[in-house]
Each structure stands twice: as C-alpha cells, then as structure tokens.
C-alpha positions as CSV (number, residue, x, y, z in Angstrom):
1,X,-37.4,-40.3,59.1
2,X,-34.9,-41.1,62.0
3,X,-37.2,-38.7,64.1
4,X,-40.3,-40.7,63.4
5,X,-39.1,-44.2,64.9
6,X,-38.2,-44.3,68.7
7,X,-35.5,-46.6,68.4
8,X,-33.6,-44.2,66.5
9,X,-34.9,-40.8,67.2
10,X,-32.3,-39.9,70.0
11,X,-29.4,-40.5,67.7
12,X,-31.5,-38.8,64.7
13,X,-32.1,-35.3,66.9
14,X,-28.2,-35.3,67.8
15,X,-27.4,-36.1,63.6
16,X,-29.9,-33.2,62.7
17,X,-28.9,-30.8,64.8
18,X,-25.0,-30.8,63.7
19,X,-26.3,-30.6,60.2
20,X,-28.4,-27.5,60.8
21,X,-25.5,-26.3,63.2
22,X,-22.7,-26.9,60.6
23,X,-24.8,-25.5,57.8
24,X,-25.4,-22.1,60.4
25,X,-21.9,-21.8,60.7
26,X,-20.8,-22.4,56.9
27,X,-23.8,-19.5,55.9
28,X,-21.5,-17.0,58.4
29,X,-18.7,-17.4,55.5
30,X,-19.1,-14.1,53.5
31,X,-15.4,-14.5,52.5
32,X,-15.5,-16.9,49.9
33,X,-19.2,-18.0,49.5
34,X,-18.6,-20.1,46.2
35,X,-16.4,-22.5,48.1
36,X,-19.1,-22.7,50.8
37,X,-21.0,-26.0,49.0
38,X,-17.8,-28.1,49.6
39,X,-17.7,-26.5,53.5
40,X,-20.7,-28.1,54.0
41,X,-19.9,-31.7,53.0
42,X,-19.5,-32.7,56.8
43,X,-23.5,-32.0,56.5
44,X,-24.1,-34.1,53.9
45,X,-21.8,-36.9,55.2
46,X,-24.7,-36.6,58.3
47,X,-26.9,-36.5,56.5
48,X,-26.1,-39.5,54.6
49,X,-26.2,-41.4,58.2
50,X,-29.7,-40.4,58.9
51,X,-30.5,-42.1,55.9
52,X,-29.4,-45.0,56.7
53,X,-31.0,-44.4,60.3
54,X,-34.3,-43.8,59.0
55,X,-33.8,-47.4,56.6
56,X,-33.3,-48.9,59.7
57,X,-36.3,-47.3,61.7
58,X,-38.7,-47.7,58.8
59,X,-37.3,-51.8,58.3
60,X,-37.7,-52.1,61.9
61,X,-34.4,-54.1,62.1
62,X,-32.0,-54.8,64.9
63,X,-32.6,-55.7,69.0
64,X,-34.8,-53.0,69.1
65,X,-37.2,-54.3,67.2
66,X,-37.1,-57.7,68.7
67,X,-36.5,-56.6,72.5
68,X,-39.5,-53.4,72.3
69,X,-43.0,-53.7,73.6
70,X,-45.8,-53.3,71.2
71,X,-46.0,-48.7,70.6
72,X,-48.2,-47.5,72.8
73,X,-51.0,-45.3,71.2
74,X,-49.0,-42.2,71.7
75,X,-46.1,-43.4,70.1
76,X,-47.8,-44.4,67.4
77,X,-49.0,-40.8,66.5
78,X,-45.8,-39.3,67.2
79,X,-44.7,-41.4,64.2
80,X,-47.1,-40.7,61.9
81,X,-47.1,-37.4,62.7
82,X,-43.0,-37.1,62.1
83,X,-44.0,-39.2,58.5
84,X,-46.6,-37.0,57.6
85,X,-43.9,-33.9,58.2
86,X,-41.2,-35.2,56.7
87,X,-43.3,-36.5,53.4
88,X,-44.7,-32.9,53.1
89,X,-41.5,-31.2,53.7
90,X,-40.2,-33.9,50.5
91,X,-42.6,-32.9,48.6
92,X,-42.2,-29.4,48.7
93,X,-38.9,-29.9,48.2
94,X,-39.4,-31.6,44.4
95,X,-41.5,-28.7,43.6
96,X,-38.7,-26.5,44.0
97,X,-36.4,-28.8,42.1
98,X,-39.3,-29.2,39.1
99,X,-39.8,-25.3,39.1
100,X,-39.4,-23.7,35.3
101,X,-35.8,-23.4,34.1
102,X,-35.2,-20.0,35.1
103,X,-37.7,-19.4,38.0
104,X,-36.5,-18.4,41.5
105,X,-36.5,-21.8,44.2
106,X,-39.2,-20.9,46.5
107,X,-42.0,-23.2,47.9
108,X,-44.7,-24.0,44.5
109,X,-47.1,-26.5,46.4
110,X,-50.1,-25.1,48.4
111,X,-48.9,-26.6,52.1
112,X,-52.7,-28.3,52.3
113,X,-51.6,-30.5,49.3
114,X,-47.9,-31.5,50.4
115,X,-49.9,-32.2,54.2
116,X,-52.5,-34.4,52.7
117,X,-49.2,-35.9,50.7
118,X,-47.5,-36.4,53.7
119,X,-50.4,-37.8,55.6
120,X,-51.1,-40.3,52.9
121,X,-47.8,-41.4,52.7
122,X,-47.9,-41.6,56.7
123,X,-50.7,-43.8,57.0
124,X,-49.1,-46.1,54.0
125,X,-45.8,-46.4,55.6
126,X,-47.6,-46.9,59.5
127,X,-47.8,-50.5,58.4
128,X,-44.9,-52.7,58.7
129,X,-46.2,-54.8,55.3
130,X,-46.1,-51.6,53.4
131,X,-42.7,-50.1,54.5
132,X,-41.2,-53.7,53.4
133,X,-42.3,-52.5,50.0
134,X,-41.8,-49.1,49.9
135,X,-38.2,-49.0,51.6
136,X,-36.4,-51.5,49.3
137,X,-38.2,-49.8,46.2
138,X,-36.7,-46.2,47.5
139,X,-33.5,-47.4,47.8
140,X,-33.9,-49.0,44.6
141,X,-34.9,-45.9,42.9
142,X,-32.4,-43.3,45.1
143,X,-29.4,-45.8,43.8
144,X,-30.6,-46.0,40.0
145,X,-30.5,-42.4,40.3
146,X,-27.2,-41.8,41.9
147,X,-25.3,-44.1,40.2
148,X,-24.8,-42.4,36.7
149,X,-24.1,-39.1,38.4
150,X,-21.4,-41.1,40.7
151,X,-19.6,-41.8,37.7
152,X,-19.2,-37.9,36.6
153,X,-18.1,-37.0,40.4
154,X,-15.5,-39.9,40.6
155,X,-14.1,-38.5,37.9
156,X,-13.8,-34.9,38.5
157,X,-12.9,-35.6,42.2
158,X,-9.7,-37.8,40.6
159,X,-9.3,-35.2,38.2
160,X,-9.3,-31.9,41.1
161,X,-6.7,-34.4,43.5
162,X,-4.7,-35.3,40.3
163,X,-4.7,-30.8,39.9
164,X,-3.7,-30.0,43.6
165,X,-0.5,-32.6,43.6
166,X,0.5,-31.5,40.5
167,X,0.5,-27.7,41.4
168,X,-0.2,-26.7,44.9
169,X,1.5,-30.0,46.2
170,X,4.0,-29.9,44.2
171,X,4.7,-25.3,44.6
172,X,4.7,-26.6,49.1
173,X,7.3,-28.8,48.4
174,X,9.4,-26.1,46.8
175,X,8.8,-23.6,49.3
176,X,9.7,-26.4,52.1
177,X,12.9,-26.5,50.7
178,X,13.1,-22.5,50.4
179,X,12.8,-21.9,53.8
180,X,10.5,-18.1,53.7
181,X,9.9,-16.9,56.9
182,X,6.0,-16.1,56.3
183,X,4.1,-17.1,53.0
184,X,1.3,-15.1,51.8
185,X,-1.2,-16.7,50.1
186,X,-4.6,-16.2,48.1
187,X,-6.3,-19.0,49.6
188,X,-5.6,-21.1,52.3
189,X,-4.9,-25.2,50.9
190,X,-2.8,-27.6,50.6
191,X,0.4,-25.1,50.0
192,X,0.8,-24.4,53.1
193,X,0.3,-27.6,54.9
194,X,3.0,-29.1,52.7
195,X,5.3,-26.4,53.0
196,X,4.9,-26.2,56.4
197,X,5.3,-22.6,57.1
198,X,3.5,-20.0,58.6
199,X,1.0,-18.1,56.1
200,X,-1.0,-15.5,56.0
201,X,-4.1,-15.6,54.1
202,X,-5.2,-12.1,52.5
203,X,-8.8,-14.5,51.8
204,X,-9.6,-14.4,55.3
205,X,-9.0,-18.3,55.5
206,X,-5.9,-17.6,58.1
207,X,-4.5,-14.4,59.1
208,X,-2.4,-13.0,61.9
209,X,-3.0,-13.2,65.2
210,X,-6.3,-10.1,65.9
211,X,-6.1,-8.7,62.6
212,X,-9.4,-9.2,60.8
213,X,-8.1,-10.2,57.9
214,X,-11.4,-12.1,57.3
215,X,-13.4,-9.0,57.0
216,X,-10.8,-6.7,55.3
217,X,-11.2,-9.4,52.5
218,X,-14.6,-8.1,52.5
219,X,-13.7,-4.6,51.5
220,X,-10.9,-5.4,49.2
221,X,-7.3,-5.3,48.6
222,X,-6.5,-1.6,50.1
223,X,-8.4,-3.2,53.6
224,X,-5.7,-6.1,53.8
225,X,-3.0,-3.9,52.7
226,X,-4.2,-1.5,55.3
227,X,-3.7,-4.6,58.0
228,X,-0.1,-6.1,56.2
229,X,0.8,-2.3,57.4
230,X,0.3,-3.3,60.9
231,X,2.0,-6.4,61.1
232,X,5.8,-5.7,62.0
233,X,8.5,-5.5,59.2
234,X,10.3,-8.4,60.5
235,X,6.9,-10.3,60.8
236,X,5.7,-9.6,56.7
237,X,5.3,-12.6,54.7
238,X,8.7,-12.7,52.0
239,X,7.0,-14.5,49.8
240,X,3.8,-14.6,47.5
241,X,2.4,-17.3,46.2
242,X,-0.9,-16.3,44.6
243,X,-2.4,-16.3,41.3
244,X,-1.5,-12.9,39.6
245,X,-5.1,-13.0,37.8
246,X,-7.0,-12.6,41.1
247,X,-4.9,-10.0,42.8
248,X,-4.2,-6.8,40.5
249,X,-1.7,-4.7,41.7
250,X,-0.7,-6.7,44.4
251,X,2.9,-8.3,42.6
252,X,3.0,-4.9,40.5
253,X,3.7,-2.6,43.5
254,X,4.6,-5.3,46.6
255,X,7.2,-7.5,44.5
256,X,10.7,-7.6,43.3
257,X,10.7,-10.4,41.4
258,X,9.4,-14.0,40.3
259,X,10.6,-16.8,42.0
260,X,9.2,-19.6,39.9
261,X,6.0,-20.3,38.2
262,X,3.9,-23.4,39.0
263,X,1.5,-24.7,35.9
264,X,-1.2,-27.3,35.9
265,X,-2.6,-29.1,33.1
266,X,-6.5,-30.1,32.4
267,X,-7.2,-28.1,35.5
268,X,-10.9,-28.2,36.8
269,X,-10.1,-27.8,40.8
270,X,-7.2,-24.7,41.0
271,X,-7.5,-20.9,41.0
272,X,-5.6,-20.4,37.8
273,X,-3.5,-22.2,35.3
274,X,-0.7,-21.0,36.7
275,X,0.5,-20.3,40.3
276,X,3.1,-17.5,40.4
277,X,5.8,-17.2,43.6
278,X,7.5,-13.4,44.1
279,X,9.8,-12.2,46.3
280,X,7.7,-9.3,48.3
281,X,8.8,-6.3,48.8
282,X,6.8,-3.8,51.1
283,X,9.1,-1.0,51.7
284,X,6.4,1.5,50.7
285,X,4.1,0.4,53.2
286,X,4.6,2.2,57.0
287,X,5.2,6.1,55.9
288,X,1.8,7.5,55.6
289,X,1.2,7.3,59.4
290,X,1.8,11.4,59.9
291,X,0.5,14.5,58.2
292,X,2.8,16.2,56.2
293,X,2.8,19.5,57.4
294,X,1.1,20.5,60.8
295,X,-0.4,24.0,61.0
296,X,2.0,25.9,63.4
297,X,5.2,23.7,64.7
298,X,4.3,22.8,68.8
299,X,0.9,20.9,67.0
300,X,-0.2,18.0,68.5
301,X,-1.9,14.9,66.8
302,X,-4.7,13.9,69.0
303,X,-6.4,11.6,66.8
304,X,-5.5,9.5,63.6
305,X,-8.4,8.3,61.2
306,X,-6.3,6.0,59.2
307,X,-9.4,5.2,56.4
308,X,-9.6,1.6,55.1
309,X,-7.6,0.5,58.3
310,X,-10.2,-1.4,59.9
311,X,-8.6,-1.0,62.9
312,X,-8.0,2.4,63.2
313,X,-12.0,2.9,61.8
314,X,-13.4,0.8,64.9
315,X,-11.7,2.3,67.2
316,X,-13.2,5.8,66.0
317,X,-16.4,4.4,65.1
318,X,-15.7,5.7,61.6
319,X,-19.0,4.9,59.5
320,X,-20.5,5.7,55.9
321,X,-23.8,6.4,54.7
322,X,-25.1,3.3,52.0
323,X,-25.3,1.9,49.8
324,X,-23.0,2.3,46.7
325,X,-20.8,4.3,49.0
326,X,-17.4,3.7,50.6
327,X,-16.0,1.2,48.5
328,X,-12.0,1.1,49.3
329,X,-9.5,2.1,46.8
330,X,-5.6,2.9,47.2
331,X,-2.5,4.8,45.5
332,X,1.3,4.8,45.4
333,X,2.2,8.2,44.9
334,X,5.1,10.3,45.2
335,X,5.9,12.1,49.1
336,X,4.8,15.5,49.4
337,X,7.5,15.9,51.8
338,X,10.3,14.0,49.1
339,X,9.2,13.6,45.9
340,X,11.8,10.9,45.5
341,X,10.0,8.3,47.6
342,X,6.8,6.8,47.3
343,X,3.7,7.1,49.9
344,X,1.3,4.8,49.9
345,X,-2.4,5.1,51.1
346,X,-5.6,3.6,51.4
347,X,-9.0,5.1,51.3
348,X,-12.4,5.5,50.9
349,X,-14.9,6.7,47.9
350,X,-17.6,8.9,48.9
351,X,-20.0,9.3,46.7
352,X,-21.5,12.2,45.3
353,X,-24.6,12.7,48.1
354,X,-23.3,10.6,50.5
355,X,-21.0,11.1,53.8
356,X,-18.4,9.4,56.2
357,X,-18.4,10.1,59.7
358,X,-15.7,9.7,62.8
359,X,-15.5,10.1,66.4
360,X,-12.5,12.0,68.2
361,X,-11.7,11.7,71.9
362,X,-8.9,13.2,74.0
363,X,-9.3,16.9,72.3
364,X,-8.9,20.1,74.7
365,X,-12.5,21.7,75.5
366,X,-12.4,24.7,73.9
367,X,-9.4,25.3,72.1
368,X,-9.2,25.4,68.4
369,X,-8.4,22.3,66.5
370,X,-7.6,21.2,62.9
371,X,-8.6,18.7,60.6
372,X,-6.2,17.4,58.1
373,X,-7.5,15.5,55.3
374,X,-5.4,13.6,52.7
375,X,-7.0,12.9,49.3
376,X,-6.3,13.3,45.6
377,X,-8.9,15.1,44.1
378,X,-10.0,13.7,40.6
379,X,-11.8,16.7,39.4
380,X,-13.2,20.2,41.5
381,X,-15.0,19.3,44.5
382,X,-16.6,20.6,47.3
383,X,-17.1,18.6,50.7
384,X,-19.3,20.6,53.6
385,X,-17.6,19.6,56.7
386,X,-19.9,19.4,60.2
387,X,-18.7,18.5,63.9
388,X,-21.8,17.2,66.0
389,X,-24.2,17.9,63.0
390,X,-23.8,21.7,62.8
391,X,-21.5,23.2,59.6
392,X,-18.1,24.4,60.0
393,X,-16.9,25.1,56.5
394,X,-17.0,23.7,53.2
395,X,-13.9,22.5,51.5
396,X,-13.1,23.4,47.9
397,X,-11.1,20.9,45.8
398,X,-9.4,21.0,42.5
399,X,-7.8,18.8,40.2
400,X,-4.5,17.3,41.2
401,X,-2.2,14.6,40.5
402,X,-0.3,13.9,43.3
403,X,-1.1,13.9,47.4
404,X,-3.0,17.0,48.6
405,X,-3.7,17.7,52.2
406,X,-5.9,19.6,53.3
407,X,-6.0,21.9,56.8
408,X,-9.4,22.9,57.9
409,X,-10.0,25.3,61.3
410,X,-12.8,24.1,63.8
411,X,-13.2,27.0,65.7
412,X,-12.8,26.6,69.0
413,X,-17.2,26.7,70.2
414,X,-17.2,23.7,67.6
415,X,-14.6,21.5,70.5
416,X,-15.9,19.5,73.0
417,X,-13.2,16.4,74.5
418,X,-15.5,14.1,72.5
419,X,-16.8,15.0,69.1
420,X,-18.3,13.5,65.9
421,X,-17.0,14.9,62.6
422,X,-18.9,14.1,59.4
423,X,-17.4,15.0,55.9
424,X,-20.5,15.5,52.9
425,X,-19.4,15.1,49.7
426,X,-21.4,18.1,47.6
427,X,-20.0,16.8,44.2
428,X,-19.7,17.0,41.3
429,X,-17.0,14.3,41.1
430,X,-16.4,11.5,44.2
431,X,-14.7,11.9,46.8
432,X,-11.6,9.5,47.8
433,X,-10.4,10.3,51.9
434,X,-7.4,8.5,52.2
435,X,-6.2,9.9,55.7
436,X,-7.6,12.2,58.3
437,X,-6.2,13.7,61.9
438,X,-7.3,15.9,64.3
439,X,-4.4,18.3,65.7
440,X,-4.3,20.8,68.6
C-alpha cells in the first residue's frame, strides 16, 4: 500500500526492495535452510514498517496531507492502480493459505477474480470516507488476530533465550576461561561470541580464510575433513564443541577425550540436549597426500586428484555424472606402507552406470604415464578407464579390506600435455575413488 500513496511511495520502493533483496540473499543459504525463516526476520521487521507506511498513506495523515495540492488525474490512477495490485496479489495470497490440508501452495484463484477483487477494493478505498472505515477496521482485525498468537511466541522466544544462556552462554564462558587456540564448532552462535575465540564452523556459518567450508558442508563430513587437512597443524581448532548426535564419527576418530558436557533443560531452541567439548586430535589427517608405491623409482607425480578435496577437484575440473552419484564417504585404515599407522582418506561413490571425470595438465607429450587409483573395493568390480573419450583398459577389482592402489599404463599415443581422464564404473558393486595421480 506504501506504493500506492505519493507521500510515501519513495520511502515504500527503498523498504521493498531490501525486503526482496534480503529475502534473495537468505534463499542463496543451501547450508542450513531450516534456520533460513529466522535469517529473514530483518524482512519482516521491513516489512512491518511498510505497514505502518501504508496506514499512514491510506489515513492520509501528517504535513503531507495538509501541505499537497489536490492529485492530479494521473496520480490518481497510479493509486488505484497500485490498490487494485496489491488487493489482488492479497487475495491470492489467502487462497494459498485456505488451500486443503495437505495440498501444495500454489496460486488457487483465477487472476480475473483476484483483479476484479482488487479493483473493487481499489475504487472502495479511492475515497477518503471509506479508508477512514476500512483502515481502523483492518487494524482492528490484523491485532485481534495477532494477539493470541503473540502470547505463544513470547513464550517460546523467553523460553529459546532462557535455553542459549543456560547452555551455549554458559559452555563460551568456560572455553573463555580455557584459553583453546581455535574452536570448532557445529554451528556458528552465541559460543563463540562469548568465548571470544577464533572458530571454525564445519556448517559453513564461518570457516577459514578461502576454504569453502560453506559448500564442503554441502557434500558432507569427508568434504570438511578434506579442507581441516589443509589448514596447517598449528592452525587446527583443539577443541570441539559440537553435539555428538549430529556429527558421527567426528569425536570417534578426531578426539582424545571429553572435556566437559554442557546440558540444558526444557530445551525448545538448541541442537541437542546436551553440548559435548573434546580435546581434538588430528594426527591421522596429512599422510595420504602421496601414492604408496610409484611404478619404477625416478617417477614423477605430475598431477594429484585428491577426491572430496574441493580444492584439489576445482583445480582439475574433477566432475561426476548425476544424479544419485558421487556422494562423499571416508575411511581410517591401516598404511599400506606401515600397517602400524593409520591413513585416512576421503572419497567419492560412483555408482553402478555412472562416471567421474578429471583434467591433467603439465604431462610430457608422448611419453607413457600412469594412473594410480586408491580405493577399497567392496565386492569385484570392474571400472573401463578412457583418456579424451577413447578406452585404455578396464580395471578389474576384488574384494578387499584394507587400501588397494591401483597402477594403470596409458600408453603413450593416449598423452597429450593436457588430457581428460574419465573412470566408468561397469558394476556390479559401487565404486568408492578415494585418491588418484598421474605419474611420469
């Protein structure tokens, strides 16, 4: 309505477009989508102030009123015209909210009916005598409406605050006092403002410096682990304060110990019941960067395909066919090269059908090259493997338990400096490649 009235319609296009703008923004956030209706409360809050703009447009209160010459004709249609819009576009919009329980929210009114609506409503509220009816009598109505479901969110909003002092206020306060270094953290909040240490959010909501953190979160745990890999040891977060139930693995294989458990009572707000801190530990990460064994001892690595490392997959334009393919997974496993240490990796699933493809640069124009694949083949296997779309081989797996890597010749009519190598997975069982390289 702030649009329709020229004393207020500056002010009204400015409100509007940092709602739409905001909203745009909030609908990028693919990381954690269910917190995105509380995002988008700076919207509402606008939104809330063109209501009361278009009160005060519709009342005709203020200087304006008194100090503006009688509307010329043309303003007089562009306010009817914005009224007859905006009273079709509401009633569309309690269509959708009057659908059957269960029925998708899409657009249930022919658009001739909501525009006669509109235009009816239009022509009511064009005179001054009728808006001094109709405005107090919506406000009347919006505020008998509103008030009983106030009542429920004053509540639950003293109820969430009453939840965040008690645990994540309370769990920044202790790690204030503990001093870590880094503190990772399952989502971004109040923990780390009270403790007042640097974090790093494996959600996406704040990572470390250019690593997409944000994305990996997209892929899954093995993605951020994949990026926690490339941070520096002395850089690693000491400390974990997540809730166990989201995370798996995560305090299985990358802790020593609990530190101290933070509960909350009558929770509605937090992630969990309770909030768990561990000492990390990740001294397996940082040893699966070379092939085991090279194929004759002068080899050369010319390119690393480090799969699941979003990094290293970008800068070899690494890609898999979809959908239902690629999803990441990851393993701590003994060393081929020292069975007494653990290796850990993180991969890929190719699907039975499906493919992955890479780029290499920097090989040697015509001289043989090999591809070494890491995996751990969960049943007999066979993967056809093709530079630049024509077949070099196809490579037979078997059952195993540990690491296996395998070597694979490209001849040397197959090498060009630049080439694309796709691996096919021919089945019967999936496919996991946790590694790749391309020696000379």
């Amino acid at each position: 309505m702030p649009l329709a009235f020229p004393q207020t319609r500056r002010l009204g296009v400015l409100l509007w477009l940092h709602v739409l703008g905001w909203i745009a923004m909030v609908a990028f956030n693919g990381q954690v989508r269910w917190q995105n209706e509380r995002y988008v409360m700076p919207a509402v809050a606008w939104f809330l102030v063109l209501v009361v703009l278009g009160v005060k447009g519709a009342a005709g209160t203020g200087a304006a009123r008194v100090t503006a010459r009688r509307p010329d004709r043309d303003t007089r249609v562009y306010t009817w015209f914005f009224l007859a819009v905006a009273g079709a576009l509401v009633a569309q919009v309690l269509g959708v909210l009057t659908r059957p329980p269960g029925t998708p929210p899409e657009f249930r009114l022919s658009w001739s009916f909501v525009l006669a609506v509109g235009g009816a409503g239009a022509l009511a509220l064009s005179s001054r005598y009728a808006r001094f009816v109709v405005v107090p009598v919506a406000l009347v109505v919006a505020w008998d409406h509103q008030a009983p479901c106030m009542r429920d969110q004053k509540w639950f909003f003293g109820r969430a605050s009453r939840n965040i002092r008690d645990q994540h206020l309370t769990l920044g306060r202790w790690l204030k006092e503990l001093g870590p270094k880094r503190v990772l953290v399952g989502d971004a909040g109040a923990i780390l403002y009270e403790a007042d240490r640097p974090g790093l959010d494996i959600i996406g909501l704040g990572g470390y410096h250019t690593l997409p953190f944000a994305r990996a979160g997209t892929h899954g745990l093995p993605a951020t682990l994949e990026l926690i890999e490339r941070i520096p040891p002395s850089q690693r977060p000491d400390v974990l304060a997540i809730f166990p139930t989201w995370w798996g693995v995560l305090p299985v294989w990358f802790s020593k110990d609990v530190l101290r458990r933070f509960p909350v009572e009558g929770n509605v707000i937090c992630g969990g019941y309770e909030h768990v801190v561990y000492e990390a530990d990740w001294s397996v990460l940082g040893g699966g960067e070379r092939p085991r064994q090279l194929p004759y001892k002068k080899a050369r690595v010319i390119a690393e395909i480090d799969v699941a490392d979003l990094v290293s997959e970008k800068a070899h334009r690494y890609e898999f066919t979809r959908p239902r393919n690629g999803f990441t997974e990851m393993r701590v496993l003994p060393d081929p090269a020292d069975p007494t240490r653990d290796l850990f990796d993180a991969g890929r699933r190719i699907a039975l059908g499906k493919s992955e493809r890479f780029h290499v640069d920097g090989a040697v124009l015509g001289r043989v090259a090999y591809l070494i694949v890491r995996t751990m083949p969960e049943g007999p296997g066979k993967v056809r493997v093709r530079v630049d779309g024509r077949e070099v081989t196809v490579l037979e797996l078997e059952r195993h338990e540990g690491w296996v890597e395998k070597t694979i010749e490209l001849p040397a009519d197959f090498v060009r400096g630049s080439f694309d190598v796709e691996l096919a997975n021919d089945g019967p069982t999936d496919f996991v490649d946790y590694h790749a390289w391309i020696v000379q």
